[in-house]
C-alpha positions in Angstrom: 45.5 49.0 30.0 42.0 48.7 29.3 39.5 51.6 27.7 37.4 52.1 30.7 34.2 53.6 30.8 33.3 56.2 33.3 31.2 53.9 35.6 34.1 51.5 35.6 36.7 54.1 37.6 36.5 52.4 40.7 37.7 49.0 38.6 40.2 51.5 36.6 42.3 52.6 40.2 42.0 49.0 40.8 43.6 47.6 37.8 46.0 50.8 37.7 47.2 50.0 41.4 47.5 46.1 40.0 49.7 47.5 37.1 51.9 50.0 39.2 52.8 47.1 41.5 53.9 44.7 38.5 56.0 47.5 37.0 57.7 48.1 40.3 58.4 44.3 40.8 60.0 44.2 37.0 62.1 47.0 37.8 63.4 45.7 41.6 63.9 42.1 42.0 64.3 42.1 45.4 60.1 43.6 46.4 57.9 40.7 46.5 54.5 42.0 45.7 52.6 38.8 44.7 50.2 39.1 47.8 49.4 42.4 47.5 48.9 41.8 43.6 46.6 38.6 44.4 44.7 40.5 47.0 43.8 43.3 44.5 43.2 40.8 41.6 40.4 39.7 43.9 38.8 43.2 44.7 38.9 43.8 41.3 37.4 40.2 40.3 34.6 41.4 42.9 34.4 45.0 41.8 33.6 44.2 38.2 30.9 41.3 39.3 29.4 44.1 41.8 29.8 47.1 38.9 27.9 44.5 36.5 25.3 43.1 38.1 23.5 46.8 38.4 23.9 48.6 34.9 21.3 51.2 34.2 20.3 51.3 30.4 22.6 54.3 29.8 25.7 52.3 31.6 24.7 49.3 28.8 24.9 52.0 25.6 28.3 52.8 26.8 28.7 48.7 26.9 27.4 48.2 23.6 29.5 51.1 22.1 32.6 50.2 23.6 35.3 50.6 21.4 37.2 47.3 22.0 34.0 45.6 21.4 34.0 42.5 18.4 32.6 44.4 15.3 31.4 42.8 12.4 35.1 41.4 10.6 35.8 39.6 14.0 33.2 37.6 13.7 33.6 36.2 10.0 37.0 35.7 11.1 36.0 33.8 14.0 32.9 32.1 12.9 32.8 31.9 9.4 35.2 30.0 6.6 35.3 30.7 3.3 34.0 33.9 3.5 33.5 35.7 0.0 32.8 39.5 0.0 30.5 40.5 -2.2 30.8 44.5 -3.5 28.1 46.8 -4.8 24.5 48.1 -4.8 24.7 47.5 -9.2 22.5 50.8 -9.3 25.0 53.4 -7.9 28.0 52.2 -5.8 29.2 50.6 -3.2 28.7 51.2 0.4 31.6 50.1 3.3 28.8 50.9 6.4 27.6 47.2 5.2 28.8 44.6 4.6 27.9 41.1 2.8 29.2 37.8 1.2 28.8 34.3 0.7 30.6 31.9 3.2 30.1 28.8 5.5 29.4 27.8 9.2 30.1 25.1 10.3 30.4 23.4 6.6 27.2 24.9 5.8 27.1 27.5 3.1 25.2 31.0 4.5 24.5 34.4 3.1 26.1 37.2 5.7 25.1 40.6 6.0 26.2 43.3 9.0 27.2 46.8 9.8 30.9 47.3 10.5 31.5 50.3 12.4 35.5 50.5 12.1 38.3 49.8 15.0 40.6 52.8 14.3 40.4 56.5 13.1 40.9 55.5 9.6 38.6 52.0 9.2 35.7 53.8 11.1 36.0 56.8 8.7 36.0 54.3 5.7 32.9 52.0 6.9 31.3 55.7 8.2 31.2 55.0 11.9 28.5 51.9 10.5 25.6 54.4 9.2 24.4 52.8 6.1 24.0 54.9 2.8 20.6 53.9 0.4 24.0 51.9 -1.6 24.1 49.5 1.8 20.6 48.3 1.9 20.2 48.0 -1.7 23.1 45.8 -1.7 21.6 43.9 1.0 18.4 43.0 -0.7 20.9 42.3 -3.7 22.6 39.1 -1.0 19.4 38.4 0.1 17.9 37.8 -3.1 20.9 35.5 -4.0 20.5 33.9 -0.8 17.2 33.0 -1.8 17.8 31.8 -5.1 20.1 29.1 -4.0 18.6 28.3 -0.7 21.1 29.2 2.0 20.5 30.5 5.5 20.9 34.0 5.9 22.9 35.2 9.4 22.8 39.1 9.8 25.2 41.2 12.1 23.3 44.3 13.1 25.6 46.8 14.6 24.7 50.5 14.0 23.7 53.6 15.8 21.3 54.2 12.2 20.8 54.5 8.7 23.0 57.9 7.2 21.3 60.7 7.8 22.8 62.7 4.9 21.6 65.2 2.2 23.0 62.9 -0.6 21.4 59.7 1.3 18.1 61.9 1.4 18.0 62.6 -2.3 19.0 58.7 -3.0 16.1 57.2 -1.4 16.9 56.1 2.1 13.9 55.6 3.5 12.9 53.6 0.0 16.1 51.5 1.0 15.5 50.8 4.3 11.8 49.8 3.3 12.8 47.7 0.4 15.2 45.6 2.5 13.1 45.1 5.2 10.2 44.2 2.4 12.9 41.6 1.3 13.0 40.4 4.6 10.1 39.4 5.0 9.7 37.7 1.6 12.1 35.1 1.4 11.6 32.0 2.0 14.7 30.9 3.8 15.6 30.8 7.6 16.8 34.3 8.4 19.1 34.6 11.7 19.5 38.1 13.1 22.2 39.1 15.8 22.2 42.4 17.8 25.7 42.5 18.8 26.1 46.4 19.6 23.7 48.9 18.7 20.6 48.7 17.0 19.4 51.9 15.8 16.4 52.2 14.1 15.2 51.6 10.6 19.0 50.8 9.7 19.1 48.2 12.3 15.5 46.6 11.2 16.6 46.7 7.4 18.6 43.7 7.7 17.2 42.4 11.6 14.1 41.2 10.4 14.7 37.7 11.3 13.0 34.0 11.7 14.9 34.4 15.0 16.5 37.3 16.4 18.7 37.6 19.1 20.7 40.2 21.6 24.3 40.5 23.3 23.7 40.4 27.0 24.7 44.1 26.6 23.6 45.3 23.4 20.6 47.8 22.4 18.2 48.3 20.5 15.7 51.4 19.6 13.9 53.3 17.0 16.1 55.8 18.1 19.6 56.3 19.8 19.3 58.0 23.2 20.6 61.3 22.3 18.2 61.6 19.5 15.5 60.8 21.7 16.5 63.4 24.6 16.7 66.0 21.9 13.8 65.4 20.0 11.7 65.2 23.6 13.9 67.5 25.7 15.6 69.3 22.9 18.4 68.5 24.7 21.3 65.8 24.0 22.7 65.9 27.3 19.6 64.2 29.0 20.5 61.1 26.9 21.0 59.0 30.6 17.1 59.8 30.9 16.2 58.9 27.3 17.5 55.8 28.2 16.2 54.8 31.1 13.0 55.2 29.7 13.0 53.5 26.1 13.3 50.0 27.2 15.9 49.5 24.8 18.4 46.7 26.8 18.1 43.1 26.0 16.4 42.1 29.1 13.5 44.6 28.4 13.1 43.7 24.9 13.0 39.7 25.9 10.0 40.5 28.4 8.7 42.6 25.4 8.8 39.7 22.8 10.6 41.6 20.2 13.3 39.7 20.7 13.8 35.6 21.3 16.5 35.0 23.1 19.8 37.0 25.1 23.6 35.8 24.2 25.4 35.9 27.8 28.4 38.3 27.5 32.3 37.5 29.5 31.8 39.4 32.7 32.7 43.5 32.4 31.4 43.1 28.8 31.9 41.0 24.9 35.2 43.1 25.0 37.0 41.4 28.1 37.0 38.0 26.0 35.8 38.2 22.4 36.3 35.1 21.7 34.3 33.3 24.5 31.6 35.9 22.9 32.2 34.2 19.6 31.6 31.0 20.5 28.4 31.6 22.3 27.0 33.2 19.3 28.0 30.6 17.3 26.1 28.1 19.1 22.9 30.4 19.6 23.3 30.5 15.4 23.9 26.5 15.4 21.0 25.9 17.5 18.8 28.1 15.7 19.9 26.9 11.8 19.1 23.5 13.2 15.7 24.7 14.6 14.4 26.2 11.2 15.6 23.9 8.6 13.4 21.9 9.4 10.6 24.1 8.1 9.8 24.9 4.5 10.2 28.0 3.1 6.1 29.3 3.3 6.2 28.0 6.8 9.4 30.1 7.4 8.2 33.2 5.6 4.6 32.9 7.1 6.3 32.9 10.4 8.4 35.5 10.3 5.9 37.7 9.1 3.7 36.7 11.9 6.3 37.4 14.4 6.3 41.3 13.5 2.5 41.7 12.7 2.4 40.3 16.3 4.9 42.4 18.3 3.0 44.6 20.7 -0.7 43.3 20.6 -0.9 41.5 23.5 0.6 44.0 25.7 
């Protein structure tokens, strides 16, 4: 049985009823339930089109943080070959939020960075839910600067509600961090492929999502702030997160009319979750298509670009 969010109860009796039926059927021979079980199959086929085709910005957060969702590791695994993980900020230690190495796509050698939030109890604790200390973006300006140096594409993974928020990340330097990295960015001069594929929250999501091309998950989001931050800093109240997202304009549709982002990677219907690997493969041809777009430029032309791109967002609105 599936993790179903709160919208999707109608779906959830549904599939339950669908699941009752095929139990009873195992257990009695003799009760033919196939009709009944294809005739439910449908209605749920048509309840998740019909749930899906009408999700408010809130019901798209609870998408993008879905538990079952493809983190970070299931797309090197299903993507990448080769992958090499690379450890350590060499200043203090090493941070598990991010991640980085060396690998290839599609027999072409790449630099990867992302955010891996966890997939149990124990991995989220270790990779900290996929909040960044000052360690993780110093690291990631260590890849990127190696990336540079030996001229391969860099594909970033951006999936995190923010940069840590902690005293010892404080005293640190995070904000230095975060700045640094996204200074690093912009600086390079090769082609730098960014993918929101859950959450993008704030300066920890920019740090590493400042891209030649960046693209969103049909459901993801993206923010300067999650929407419980926002409903408490404006409302002083967390619970009025629904309304902080309805207004931010943080889904992928809004941000594509906005021109902060280029382009939207369709998700399975009811969500990446439902198929990951049909979610795979369409980012890995959104990443093919775009490494074959930028390699043809040089590296000013693709660092003039890019910082174009951001000195641009939001002047011609």
């Amino acid at each position: 049985m599936l993790n179903y969010l709160d919208f999707e109860k109608p779906l959830s009796d549904i599939e339950g009823k669908i699941h009752e039926l095929r139990r009873l059927a195992g257990d009695d021979e003799i009760i033919d339930t196939s009709a009944e079980i294809a005739n439910l199959q449908a209605k749920a086929k048509e309840t998740l089109k019909d749930l899906y085709a009408k999700l408010t910005p809130w019901q798209k957060t609870q998408v993008a943080r879905h538990p079952a969702r493809p983190h970070f590791r299931d797309y090197i695994e299903g993507l990448f070959e080769e992958f090499t993980p690379l450890a350590g900020d060499r200043k203090f230690s090493n941070d598990e939020a991010i991640q980085a190495g060396l690998g290839r796509f599609r027999g072409q050698g790449v630099a990867i960075i992302g955010q891996e939030k966890g997939h149990d109890t124990k991995s989220r604790i270790r990779h900290n839910f996929g909040s960044a200390r000052p360690e993780g973006y110093r690291k990631a300006v260590r890849i990127i600067e190696l990336a540079d140096r030996f001229h391969l594409p860099i594909i970033t993974l951006i999936d995190t509600s923010g940069a840590y928020p902690g005293i010892g990340a404080e005293e640190r330097g995070q904000a230095e961090a975060i700045a640094r990295s996204t200074e690093m960015c912009l600086n390079v001069k090769v082609p730098i492929i960014s993918i929101i594929i859950g959450e993008g929250g704030s300066g920890g999501a920019i740090a590493i999502a400042t891209g030649n091309r960046v693209y969103m998950l049909e459901h993801a989001i993206y923010g300067v702030i999650s929407p419980e931050g926002a409903a408490s800093i404006l409302w002083r109240d967390a619970t009025r997160a629904r309304d902080a997202a309805a207004n931010m304009k943080i889904t992928a549709q809004d941000l594509k009319d906005l021109g902060v982002i280029d382009g939207i990677i369709e998700e399975p219907m009811g969500g990446a979750h439902r198929d990951p690997q049909r979610v795979l493969a369409s980012t890995g041809t959104a990443i093919a298509a775009a490494l074959a777009e930028l390699k043809t430029q040089d590296g000013d032309t693709l660092r003039n670009n890019r910082r174009k791109k951001f000195l641009n967002m939001g002047r011609n609105l």
